[in-house]
C-alpha positions as CSV (number, residue, x, y, z in Angstrom):
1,X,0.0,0.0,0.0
2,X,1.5,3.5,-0.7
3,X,0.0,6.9,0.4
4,X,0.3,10.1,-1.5
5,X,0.0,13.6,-0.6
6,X,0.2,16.8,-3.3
7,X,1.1,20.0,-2.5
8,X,1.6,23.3,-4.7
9,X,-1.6,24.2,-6.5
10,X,-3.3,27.6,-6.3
11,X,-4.0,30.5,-8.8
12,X,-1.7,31.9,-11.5
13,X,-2.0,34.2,-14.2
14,X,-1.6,32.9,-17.6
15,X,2.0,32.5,-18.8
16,X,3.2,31.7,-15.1
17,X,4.9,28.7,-13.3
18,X,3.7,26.4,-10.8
19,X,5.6,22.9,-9.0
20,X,3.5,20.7,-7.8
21,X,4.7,18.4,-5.5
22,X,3.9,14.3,-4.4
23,X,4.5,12.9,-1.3
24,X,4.8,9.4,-1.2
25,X,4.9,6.8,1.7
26,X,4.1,3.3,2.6
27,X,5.1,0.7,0.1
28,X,6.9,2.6,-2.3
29,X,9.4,-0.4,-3.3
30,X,6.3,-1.6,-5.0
31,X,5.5,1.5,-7.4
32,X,6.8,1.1,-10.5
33,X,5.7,4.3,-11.6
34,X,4.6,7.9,-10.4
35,X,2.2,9.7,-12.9
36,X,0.5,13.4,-13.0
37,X,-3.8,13.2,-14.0
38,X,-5.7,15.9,-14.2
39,X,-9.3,16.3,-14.6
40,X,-11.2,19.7,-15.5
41,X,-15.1,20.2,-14.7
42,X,-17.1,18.3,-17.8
43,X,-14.1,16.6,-18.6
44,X,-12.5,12.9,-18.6
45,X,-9.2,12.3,-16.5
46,X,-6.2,12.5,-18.5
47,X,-2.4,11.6,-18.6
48,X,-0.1,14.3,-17.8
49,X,3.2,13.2,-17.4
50,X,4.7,9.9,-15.6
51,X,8.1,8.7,-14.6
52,X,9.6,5.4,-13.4
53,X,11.3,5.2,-10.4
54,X,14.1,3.1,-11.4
55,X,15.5,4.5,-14.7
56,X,13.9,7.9,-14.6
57,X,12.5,7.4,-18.0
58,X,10.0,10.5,-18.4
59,X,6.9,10.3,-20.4
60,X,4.4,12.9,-20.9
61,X,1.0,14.3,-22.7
62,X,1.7,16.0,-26.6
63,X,-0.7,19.2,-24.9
64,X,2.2,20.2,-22.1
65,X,5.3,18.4,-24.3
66,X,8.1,21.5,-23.5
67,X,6.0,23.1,-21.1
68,X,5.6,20.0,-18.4
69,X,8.8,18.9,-16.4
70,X,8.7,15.5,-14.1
71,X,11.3,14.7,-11.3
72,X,11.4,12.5,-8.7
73,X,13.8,12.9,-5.5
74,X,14.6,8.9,-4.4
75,X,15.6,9.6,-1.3
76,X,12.9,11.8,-0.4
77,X,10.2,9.5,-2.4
78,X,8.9,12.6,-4.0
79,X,8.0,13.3,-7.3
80,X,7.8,17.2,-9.2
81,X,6.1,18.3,-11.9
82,X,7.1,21.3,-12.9
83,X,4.4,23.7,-14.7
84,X,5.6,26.7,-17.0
85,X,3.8,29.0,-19.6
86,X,0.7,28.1,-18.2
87,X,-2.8,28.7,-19.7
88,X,-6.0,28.4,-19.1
89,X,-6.4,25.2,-20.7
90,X,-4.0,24.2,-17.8
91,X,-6.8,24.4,-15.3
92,X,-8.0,21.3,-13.6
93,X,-7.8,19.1,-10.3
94,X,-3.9,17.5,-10.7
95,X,-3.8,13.9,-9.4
96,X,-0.7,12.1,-8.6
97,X,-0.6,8.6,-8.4
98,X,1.2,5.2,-7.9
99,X,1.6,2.1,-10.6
100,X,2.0,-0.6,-8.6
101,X,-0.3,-3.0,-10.6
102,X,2.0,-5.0,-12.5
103,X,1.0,-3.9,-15.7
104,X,3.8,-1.6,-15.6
105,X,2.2,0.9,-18.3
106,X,3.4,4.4,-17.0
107,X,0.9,6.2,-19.6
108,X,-2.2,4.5,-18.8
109,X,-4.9,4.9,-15.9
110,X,-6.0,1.6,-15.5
111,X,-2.6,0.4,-14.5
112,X,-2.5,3.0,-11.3
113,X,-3.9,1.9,-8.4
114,X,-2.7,4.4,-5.2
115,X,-4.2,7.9,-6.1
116,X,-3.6,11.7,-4.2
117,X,-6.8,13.9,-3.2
118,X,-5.9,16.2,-5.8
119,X,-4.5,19.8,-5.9
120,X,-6.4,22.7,-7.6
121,X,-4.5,24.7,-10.5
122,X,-6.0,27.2,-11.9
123,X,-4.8,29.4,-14.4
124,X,-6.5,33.3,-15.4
125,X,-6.2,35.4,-18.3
């Protein structure tokens, strides 16, 4: 079992930066993956950006491709994302969450299985 905890939402105008941060305890030796969702009002969750825990390998969304950085700090089992030239389109509910499934798909929803409470960015102008 692993237990996440985000941090570093809020409002920001158009253009600006955000870094969202995961907290993540319990059995993280199981996680294969950590991966950024987000879900606006009206709207489906999506893929953001992931990254594997062993090899670093980063993948992320075409829509925040250049704009989107992931991270993860081992020794503090925390992952980033860091969020420039936002936009409006930006704003949603950011989720992360853990693959320990097996499936070991670091794109895909249905192989996550530990999920955050969310973190509200929101992005004017």
């Amino acid at each position: 079992q692993v237990q996440l905890v985000e941090s570093g939402g809020g409002l920001v105008q158009a253009g600006g930066s955000l870094r969202l941060s995961c907290a993540a305890s319990g059995r993280t030796e199981s996680s294969y993956a950590m991966g950024w969702f987000r879900q606006a009002p009206g709207k489906e969750r999506e893929f953001v950006a992931a990254i594997v825990w062993s090899g670093g390998v980063t993948y992320y969304a075409d829509s925040v491709k250049g704009r989107f950085t992931i991270s993860r700090d081992n020794a503090k089992n925390t992952v980033y994302l860091q969020m420039s030239s936002l936009n409006p389109e930006d704003t949603a509910v950011y989720y992360c969450s853990a693959e320990t499934s097996g499936i070991y798909s670091a794109t895909k929803a249905y192989a996550y299985d530990y999920w955050g409470q969310g973190t509200q960015v929101t992005v004017s102008s």
